[in-house]
C-alpha positions as CSV (number, residue, x, y, z in Angstrom):
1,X,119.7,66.5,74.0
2,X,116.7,66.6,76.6
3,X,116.8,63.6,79.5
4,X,112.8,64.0,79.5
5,X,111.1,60.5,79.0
6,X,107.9,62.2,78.6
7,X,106.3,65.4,76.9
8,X,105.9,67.8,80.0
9,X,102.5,68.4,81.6
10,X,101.1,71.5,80.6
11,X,97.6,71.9,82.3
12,X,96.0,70.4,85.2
13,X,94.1,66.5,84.7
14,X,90.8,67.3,85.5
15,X,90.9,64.9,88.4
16,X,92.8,66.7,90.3
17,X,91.2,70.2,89.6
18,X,90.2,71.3,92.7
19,X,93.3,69.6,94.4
20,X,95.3,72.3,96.4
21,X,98.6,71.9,97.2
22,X,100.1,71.3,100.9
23,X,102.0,74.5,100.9
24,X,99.1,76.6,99.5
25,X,96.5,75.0,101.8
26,X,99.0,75.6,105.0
27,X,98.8,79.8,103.6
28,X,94.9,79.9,103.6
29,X,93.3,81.6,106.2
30,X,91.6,79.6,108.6
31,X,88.3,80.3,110.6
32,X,90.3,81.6,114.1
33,X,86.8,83.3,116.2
34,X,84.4,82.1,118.4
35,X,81.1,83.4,117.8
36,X,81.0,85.2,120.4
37,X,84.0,87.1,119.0
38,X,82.4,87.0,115.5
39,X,79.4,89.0,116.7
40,X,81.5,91.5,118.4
41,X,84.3,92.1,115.7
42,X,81.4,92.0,112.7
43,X,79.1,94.1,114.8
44,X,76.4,91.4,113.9
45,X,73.9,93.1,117.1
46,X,74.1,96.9,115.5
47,X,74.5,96.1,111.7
48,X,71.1,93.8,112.4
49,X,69.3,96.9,114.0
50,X,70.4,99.6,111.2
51,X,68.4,96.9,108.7
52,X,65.5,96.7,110.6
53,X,65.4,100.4,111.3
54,X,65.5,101.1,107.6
55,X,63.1,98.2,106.1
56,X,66.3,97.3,103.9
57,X,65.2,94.2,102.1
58,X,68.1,93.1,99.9
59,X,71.8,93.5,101.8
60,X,75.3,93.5,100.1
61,X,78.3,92.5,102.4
62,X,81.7,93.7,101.2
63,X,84.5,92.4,102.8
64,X,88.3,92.6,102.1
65,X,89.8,89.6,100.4
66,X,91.6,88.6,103.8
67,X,88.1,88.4,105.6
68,X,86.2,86.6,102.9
69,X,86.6,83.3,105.2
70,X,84.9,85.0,107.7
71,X,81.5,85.9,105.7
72,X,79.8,82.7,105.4
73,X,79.4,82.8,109.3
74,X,78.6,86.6,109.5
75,X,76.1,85.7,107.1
76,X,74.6,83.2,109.4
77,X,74.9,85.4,112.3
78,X,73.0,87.8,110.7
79,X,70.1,86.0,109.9
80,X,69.6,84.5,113.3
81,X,69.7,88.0,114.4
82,X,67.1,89.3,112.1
83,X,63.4,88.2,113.0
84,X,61.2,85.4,111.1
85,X,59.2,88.1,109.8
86,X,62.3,89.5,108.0
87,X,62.8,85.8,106.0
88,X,62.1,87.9,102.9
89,X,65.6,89.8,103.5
90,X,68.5,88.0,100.7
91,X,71.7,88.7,101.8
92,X,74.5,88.9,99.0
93,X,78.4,88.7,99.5
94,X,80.3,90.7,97.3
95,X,84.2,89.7,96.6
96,X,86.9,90.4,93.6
97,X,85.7,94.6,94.2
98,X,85.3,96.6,91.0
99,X,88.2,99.2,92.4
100,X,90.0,99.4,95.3
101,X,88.8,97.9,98.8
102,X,88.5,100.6,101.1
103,X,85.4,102.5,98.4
104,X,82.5,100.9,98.7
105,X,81.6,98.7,95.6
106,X,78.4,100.4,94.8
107,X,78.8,98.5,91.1
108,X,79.1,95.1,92.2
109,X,76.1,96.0,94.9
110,X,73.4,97.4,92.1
111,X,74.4,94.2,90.1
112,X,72.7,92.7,92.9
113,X,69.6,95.2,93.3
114,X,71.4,96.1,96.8
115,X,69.4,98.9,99.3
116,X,72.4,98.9,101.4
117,X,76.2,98.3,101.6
118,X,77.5,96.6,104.3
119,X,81.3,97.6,104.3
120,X,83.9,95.4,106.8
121,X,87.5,96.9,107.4
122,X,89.0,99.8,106.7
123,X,87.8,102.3,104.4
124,X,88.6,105.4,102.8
125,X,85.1,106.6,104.1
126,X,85.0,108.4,100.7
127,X,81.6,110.0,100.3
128,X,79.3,107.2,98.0
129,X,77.0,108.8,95.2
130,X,73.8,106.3,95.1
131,X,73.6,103.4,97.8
132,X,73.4,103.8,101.8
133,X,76.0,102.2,103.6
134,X,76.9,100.7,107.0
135,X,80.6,100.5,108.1
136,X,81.7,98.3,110.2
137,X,85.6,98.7,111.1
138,X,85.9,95.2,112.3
139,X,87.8,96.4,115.4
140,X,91.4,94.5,116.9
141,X,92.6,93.6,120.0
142,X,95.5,95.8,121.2
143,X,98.1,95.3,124.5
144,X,97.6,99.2,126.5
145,X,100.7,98.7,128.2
146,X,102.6,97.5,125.4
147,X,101.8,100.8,123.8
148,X,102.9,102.7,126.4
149,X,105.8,101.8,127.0
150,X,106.6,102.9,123.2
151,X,105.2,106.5,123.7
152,X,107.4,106.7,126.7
153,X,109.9,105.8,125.2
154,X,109.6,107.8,122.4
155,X,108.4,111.3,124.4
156,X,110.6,111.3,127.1
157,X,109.2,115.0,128.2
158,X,105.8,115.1,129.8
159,X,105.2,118.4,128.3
160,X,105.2,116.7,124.3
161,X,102.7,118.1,122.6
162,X,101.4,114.8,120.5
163,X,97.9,113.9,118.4
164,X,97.3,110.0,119.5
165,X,95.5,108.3,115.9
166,X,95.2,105.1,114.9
167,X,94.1,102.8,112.2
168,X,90.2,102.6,112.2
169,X,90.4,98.7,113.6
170,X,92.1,100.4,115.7
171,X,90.5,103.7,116.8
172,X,88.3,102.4,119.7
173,X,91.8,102.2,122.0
174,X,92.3,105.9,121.1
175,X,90.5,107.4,123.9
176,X,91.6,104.8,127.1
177,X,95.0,105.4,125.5
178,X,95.2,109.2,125.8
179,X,93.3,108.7,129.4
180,X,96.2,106.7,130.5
181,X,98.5,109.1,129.5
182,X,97.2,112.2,130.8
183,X,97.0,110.2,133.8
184,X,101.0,109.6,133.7
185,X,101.3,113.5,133.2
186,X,101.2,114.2,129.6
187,X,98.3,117.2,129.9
188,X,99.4,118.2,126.2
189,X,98.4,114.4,124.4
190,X,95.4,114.7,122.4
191,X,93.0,112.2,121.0
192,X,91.4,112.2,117.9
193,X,87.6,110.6,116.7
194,X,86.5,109.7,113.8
195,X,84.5,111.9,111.1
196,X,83.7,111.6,107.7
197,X,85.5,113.9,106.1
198,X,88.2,112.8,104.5
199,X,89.5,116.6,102.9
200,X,90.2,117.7,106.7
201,X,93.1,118.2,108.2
202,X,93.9,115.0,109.7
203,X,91.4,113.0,107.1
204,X,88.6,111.6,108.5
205,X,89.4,113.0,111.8
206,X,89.1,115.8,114.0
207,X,90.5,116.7,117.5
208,X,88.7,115.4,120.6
209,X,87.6,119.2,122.7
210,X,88.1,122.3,121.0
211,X,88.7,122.6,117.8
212,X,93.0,123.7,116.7
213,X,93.8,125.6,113.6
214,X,95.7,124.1,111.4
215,X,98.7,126.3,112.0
216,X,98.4,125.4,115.6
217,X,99.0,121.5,114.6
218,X,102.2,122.1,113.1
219,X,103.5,122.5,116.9
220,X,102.1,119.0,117.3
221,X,103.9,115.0,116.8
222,X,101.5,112.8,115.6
223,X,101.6,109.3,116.9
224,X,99.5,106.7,114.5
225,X,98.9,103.1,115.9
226,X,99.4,101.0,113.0
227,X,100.5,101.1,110.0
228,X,99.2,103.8,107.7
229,X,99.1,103.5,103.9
230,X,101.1,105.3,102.2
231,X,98.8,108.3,100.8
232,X,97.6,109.3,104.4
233,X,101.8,108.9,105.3
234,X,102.4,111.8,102.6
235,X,99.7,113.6,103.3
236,X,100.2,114.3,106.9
237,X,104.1,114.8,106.4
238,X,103.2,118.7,105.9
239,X,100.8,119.5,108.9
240,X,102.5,118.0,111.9
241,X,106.2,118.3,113.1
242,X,106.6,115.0,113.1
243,X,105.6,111.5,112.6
244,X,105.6,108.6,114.6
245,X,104.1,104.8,113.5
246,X,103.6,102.5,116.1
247,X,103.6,99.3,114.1
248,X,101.0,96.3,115.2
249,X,103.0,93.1,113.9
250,X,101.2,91.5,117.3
251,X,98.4,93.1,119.9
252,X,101.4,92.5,122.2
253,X,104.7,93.2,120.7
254,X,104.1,96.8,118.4
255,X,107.1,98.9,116.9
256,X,108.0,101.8,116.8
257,X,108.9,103.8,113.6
258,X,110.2,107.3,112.7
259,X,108.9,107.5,109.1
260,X,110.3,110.8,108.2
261,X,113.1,109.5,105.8
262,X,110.6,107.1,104.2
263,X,108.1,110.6,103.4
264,X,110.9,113.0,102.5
265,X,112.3,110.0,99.9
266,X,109.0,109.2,98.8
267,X,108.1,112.8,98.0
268,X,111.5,113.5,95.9
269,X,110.3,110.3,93.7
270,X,106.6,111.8,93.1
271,X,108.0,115.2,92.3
272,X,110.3,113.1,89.4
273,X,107.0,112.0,88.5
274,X,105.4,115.1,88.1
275,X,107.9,116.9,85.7
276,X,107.5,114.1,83.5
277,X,104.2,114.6,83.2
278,X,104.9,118.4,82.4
279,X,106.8,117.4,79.0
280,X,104.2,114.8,77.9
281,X,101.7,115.6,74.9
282,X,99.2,113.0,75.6
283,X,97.1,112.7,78.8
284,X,95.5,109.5,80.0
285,X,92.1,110.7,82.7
286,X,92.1,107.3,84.3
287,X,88.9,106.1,86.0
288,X,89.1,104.6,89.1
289,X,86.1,104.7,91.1
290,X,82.7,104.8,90.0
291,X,81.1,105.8,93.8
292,X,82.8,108.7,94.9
293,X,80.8,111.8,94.7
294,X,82.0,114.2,92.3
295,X,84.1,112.4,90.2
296,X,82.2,113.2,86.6
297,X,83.0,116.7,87.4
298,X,86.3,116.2,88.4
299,X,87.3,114.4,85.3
300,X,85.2,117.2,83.2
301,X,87.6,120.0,85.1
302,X,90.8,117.8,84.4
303,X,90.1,117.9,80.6
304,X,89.5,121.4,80.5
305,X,92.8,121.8,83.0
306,X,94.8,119.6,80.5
307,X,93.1,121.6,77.0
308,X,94.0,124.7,78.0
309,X,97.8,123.6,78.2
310,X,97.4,122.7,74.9
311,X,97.9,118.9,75.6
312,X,95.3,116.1,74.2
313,X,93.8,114.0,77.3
314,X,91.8,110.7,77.0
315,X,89.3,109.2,79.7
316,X,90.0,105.4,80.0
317,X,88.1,103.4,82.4
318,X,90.0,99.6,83.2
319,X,88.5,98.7,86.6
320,X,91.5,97.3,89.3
321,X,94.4,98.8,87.6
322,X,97.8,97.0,86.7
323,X,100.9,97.5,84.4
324,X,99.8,95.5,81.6
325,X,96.1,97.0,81.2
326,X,97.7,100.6,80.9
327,X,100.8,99.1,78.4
328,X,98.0,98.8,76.1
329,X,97.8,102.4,75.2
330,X,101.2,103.1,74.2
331,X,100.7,106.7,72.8
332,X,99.4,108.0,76.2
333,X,102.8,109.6,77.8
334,X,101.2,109.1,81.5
335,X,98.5,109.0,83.8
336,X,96.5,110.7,86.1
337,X,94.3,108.7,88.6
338,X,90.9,109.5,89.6
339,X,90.0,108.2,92.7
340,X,89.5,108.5,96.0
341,X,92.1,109.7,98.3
342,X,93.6,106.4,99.2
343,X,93.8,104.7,95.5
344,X,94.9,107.9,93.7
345,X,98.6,107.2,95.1
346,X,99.9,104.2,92.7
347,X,103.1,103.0,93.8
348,X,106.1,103.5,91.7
349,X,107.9,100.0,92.2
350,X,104.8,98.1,90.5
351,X,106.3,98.3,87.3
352,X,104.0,100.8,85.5
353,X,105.5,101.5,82.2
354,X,104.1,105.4,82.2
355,X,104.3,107.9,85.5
356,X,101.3,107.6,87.0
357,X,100.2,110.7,89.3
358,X,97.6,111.7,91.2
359,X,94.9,114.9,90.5
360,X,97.0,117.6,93.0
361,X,100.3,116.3,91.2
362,X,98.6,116.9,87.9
363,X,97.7,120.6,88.1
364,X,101.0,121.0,89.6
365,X,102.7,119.6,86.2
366,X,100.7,121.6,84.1
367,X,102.2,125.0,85.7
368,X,104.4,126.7,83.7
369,X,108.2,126.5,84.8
370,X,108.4,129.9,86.4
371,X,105.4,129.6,89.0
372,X,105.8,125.6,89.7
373,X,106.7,125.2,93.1
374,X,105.8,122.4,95.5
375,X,106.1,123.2,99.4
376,X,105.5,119.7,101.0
377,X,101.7,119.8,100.5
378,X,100.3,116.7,98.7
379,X,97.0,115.1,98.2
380,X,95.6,111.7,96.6
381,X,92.4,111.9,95.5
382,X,89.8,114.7,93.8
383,X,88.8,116.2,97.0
384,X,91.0,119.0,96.9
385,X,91.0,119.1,93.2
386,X,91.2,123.2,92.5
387,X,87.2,123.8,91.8
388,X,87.7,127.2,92.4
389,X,88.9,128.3,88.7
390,X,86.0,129.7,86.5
391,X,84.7,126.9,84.4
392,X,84.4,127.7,80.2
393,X,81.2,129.2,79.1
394,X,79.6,127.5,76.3
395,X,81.2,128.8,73.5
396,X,85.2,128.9,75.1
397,X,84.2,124.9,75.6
398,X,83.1,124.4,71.9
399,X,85.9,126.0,70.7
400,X,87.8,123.5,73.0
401,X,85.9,120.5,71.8
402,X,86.9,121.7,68.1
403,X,90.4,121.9,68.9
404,X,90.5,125.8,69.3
405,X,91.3,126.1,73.0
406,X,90.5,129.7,73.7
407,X,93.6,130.7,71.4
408,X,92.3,133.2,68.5
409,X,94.8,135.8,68.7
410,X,98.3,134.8,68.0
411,X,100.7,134.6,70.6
412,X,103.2,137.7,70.7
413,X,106.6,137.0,72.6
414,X,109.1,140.0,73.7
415,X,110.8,140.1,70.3
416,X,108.1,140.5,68.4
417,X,108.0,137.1,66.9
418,X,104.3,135.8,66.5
419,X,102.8,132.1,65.5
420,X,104.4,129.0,66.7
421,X,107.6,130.8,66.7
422,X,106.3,132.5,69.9
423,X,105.9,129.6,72.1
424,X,108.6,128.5,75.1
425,X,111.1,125.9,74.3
426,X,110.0,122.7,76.3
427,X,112.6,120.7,77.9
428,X,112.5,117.3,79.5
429,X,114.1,118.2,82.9
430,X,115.6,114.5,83.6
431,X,117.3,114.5,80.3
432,X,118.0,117.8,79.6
433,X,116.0,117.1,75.4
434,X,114.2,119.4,73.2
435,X,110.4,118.2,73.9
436,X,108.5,118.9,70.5
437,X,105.0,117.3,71.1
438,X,104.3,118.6,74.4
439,X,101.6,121.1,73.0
440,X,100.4,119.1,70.4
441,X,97.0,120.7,70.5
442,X,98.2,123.9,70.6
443,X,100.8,123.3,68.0
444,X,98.1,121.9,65.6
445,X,95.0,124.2,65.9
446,X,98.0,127.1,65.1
447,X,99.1,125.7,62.5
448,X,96.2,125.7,61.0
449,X,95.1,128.9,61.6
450,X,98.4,129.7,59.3
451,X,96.9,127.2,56.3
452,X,93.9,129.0,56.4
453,X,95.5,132.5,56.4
454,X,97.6,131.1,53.4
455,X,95.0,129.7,51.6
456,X,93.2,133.1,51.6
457,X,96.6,135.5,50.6
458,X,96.8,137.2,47.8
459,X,97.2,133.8,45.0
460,X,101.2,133.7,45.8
461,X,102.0,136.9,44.1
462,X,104.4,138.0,47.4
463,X,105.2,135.1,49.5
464,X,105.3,136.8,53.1
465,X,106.7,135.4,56.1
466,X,103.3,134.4,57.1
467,X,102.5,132.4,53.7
468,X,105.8,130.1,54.5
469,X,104.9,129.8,57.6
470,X,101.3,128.3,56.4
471,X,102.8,126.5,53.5
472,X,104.9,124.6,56.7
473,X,101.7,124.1,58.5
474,X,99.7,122.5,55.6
475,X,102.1,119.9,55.0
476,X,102.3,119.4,59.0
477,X,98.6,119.7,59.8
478,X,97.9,117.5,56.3
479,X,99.7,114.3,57.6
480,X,97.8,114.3,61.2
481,X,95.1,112.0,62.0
482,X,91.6,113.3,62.8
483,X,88.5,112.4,64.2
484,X,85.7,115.1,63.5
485,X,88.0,117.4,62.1
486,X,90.0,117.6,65.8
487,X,93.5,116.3,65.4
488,X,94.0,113.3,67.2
489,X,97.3,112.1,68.5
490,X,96.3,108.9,69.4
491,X,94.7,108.2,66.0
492,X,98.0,109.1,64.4
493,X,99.9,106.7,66.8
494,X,97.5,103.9,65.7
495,X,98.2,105.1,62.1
496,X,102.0,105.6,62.0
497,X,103.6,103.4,64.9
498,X,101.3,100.2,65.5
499,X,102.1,97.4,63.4
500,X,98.5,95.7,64.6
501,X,95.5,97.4,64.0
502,X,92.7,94.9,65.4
503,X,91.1,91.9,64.0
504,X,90.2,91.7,60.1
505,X,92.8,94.5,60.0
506,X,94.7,92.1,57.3
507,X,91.9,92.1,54.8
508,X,91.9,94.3,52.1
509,X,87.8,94.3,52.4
510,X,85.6,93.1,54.8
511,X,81.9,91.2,54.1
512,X,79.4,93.0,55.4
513,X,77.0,91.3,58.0
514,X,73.3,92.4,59.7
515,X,74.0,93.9,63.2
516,X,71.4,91.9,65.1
517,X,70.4,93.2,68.9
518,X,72.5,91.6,71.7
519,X,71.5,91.2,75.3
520,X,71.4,94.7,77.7
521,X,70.8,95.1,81.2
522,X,72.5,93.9,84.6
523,X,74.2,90.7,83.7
524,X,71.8,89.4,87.2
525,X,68.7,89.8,84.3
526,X,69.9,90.4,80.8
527,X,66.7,91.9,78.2
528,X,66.9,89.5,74.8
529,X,65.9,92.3,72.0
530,X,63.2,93.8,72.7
531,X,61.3,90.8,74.3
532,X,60.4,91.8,78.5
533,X,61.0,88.3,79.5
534,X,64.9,87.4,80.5
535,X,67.1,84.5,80.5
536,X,66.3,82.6,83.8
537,X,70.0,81.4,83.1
538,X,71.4,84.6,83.6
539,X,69.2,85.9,86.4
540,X,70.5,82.8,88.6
């Protein structure tokens, strides 16, 4: 028996709709800088002289969510900086990002008719396919001495041979800090600057002075101030000896961290990942940038990557991913991310129901068990996807498109056993299982290479080997899904295992209605029809 006088409260009155509570208002960030600090950590000066330099009329400022109280005054700022013959210039803040935060949001910036992106934080520096942008790292104060005392401590001999890099808020101390040091007798301390390159060996970075082979890093400790996330952890793991975080809780009171354990566990977990990727049948290509250069051909080299291993892949763009977006498409056995080098790495305790991997870990779980090998290397993002291999002429891609993959003549194994027979037993390597459906593709277009050799034998007169074998694959083959004549195993999961097919997908027949034109466009200025003139509700 319930002791509730009243039926609960199950929404918010409308009087007190845009109440917030005491213990959420106490969390929200509050407006801590002067203005003189403002300008100096929002580069308000410089960002104002790039616009003018480049007559760039309409501005986009992204900033992270964290620094989103902070853009109402850089806004400001900016204007006053700008001259009264610039009043023309509209200035738009972009928040809630398309993708991830450190690639510029060029989507969210054409919505606004943007000529430039101004981007505030750290970034990915990922190179951007259409819009200009200005980066500004939104630099923090750090204690020298503070930080020295951890090196010290840390590199007791003055003869370490150590690359000093840090954060990009951070990067400005780089060069003071190795100064100091050199100064205390460490001659073989190095400093880094920044580039755009984020493929190199240290990404986005390169050795102050001469340049060092990679090789020659690997004699090299690196020491990062601040933490880094953890694709840039993994990916340096391989090219230095060793790795050393100097954490930045406080300006005054960093941390020092050995991170090596944290790698070499984290690395065990991803390769986990990647042989369950090599049993699955079904590849998901999912989308997650829209601005970083190159990422239509990557995904076009990733289906050709995953068709010629005879697996079925499908391209799903769902903007900022999360477990219950990708839970959706239950017949997809797991993902690869395309993105850029930061955002590709997906971490595995966010409750994703399928492995999701990144490009490099992809090609690596489509090698076949005798030549997969992983030496440390790793990578995030579709920079150092393998462009090298020889893409399809025309006609190998057709045949791909139809389902043919290349495959005319049948498959011969050391017996002498041809057909489906031929193929390698696939096993699950967690479980130990017979995988069936890891070719699918393959399994399909063979089998019905065998109807059609059946259906053309000599009217059953002498049932061969062969003719069994096609009599097998007709009744296989005739109980698959298609979609213009290509088997398609995500149609027959739709088919055969979901028990909800979509709206009106209880009614035995549908009425028919007249498809009238919708609204098209940016959703700034939708076209009605074919009229030229645009809701003025939608504009604003």
């Amino acid at each position: 028996m319930s002791d509730l006088a009243a039926p609960p409260v199950l929404s918010t009155p409308d009087d007190h709709i845009l109440e917030v509570p005491a213990a959420d208002a106490d969390a929200m960030p509050t407006l801590t800088l002067s203005d003189d600090a403002l300008r100096a950590t929002y580069e308000i000066a410089r960002t104002a002289a790039e616009i003018r330099g480049c007559g760039w009329k309409t501005i986009a400022l992204q900033f992270p969510d964290h620094m989103l109280v902070d853009a109402p005054r850089v806004v400001e700022s900016l204007r006053r900086e700008l001259p009264a013959g610039d009043a023309a210039t509209s200035i738009h803040i972009l928040a809630d990002t398309s993708y991830s935060a450190c690639c510029v949001d060029e989507i969210a910036a054409e919505h606004a008719g943007a000529d430039v992106v101004v981007h505030y934080g750290r970034t990915c520096l990922s190179p951007t396919s259409r819009l200009p942008v200005i980066y500004v790292y939104t630099s923090h104060e750090l204690h020298h001495g503070a930080v020295i005392r951890e090196f010290t401590s840390e590199f007791g001999d003055r003869d370490s041979r150590v690359v000093v890099m840090a954060d990009l808020t951070y990067q400005d101390h780089v060069g003071g800090l190795v100064d100091e040091l050199n100064t205390l007798g460490y001659g073989n301390v190095v400093a880094t600057e920044v580039v755009r390159d984020p493929a190199g060996v240290i990404p986005n970075r390169r050795i102050s002075g001469p340049e060092r082979e990679q090789e020659t890093l690997k004699t090299y400790s690196l020491f990062h101030i601040s933490d880094p996330p953890s694709s840039l952890l993994l990916a340096l793991q391989s090219r230095f000896a060793s790795l050393h975080v100097l954490s930045t809780p406080s300006p005054g009171a960093p941390s020092l961290d050995n991170p090596t354990l944290r790698t070499a566990g984290l690395l065990r977990r991803r390769f986990a990942r990647v042989l369950s990727l090599a049993s699955a049948g079904v590849v998901g290509i999912l989308v997650n940038t829209l601005s970083v250069s190159n990422y239509l051909s990557s995904i076009d080299l990733l289906r050709s990557k995953i068709s010629r291993a005879g697996k079925k892949s499908y391209t799903v763009v769902v903007g900022k991913l999360n477990p219950a977006k990708l839970a959706n498409f239950a017949e997809v056995e797991g993902w690869v991310v395309v993105g850029c080098w930061e955002s590709g790495l997906v971490e595995e305790d966010a409750g994703y129901w399928r492995p999701v991997v990144t490009p490099f870990e992809m090609e690596v779980a489509l090698m076949g068990e005798e030549e997969r090998t992983w030496g440390g290397e790793w990578w995030g993002g579709i920079e150092k996807l393998n462009m090298m291999e020889a893409p399809p002429d025309e006609a190998e891609a057709e045949n791909e498109q139809d389902g043919h993959g290349g495959d005319d003549a049948p498959v011969a194994a050391e017996d002498g056993v041809t057909g489906e027979e031929s193929l390698p037993p696939q096993f699950d390597l967690r479980t130990g299982k017979l995988v069936s459906h890891s070719r699918p593709m393959q399994l399909t277009v063979r089998g019905a290479r065998n109807k059609a050799a059946a259906d053309g034998g000599d009217g059953g007169n002498q049932e061969s080997l062969e003719g069994r074998s096609g009599a097998l694959a007709r009744r296989v083959v005739g109980e698959l899904a298609s979609v213009n004549g290509v088997a398609s195993p995500g149609a027959e999961y739709l088919r055969s295992k979901r028990t909800w097919q979509g709206l009106g997908s209880d009614f035995d027949a549908e009425a028919s209605t007249v498809a009238e034109e919708g609204r098209s466009g940016l959703a700034r200025g939708y076209r009605l029809g074919d009229g030229d003139g645009g809701d003025d509700d939608a504009r604003r």
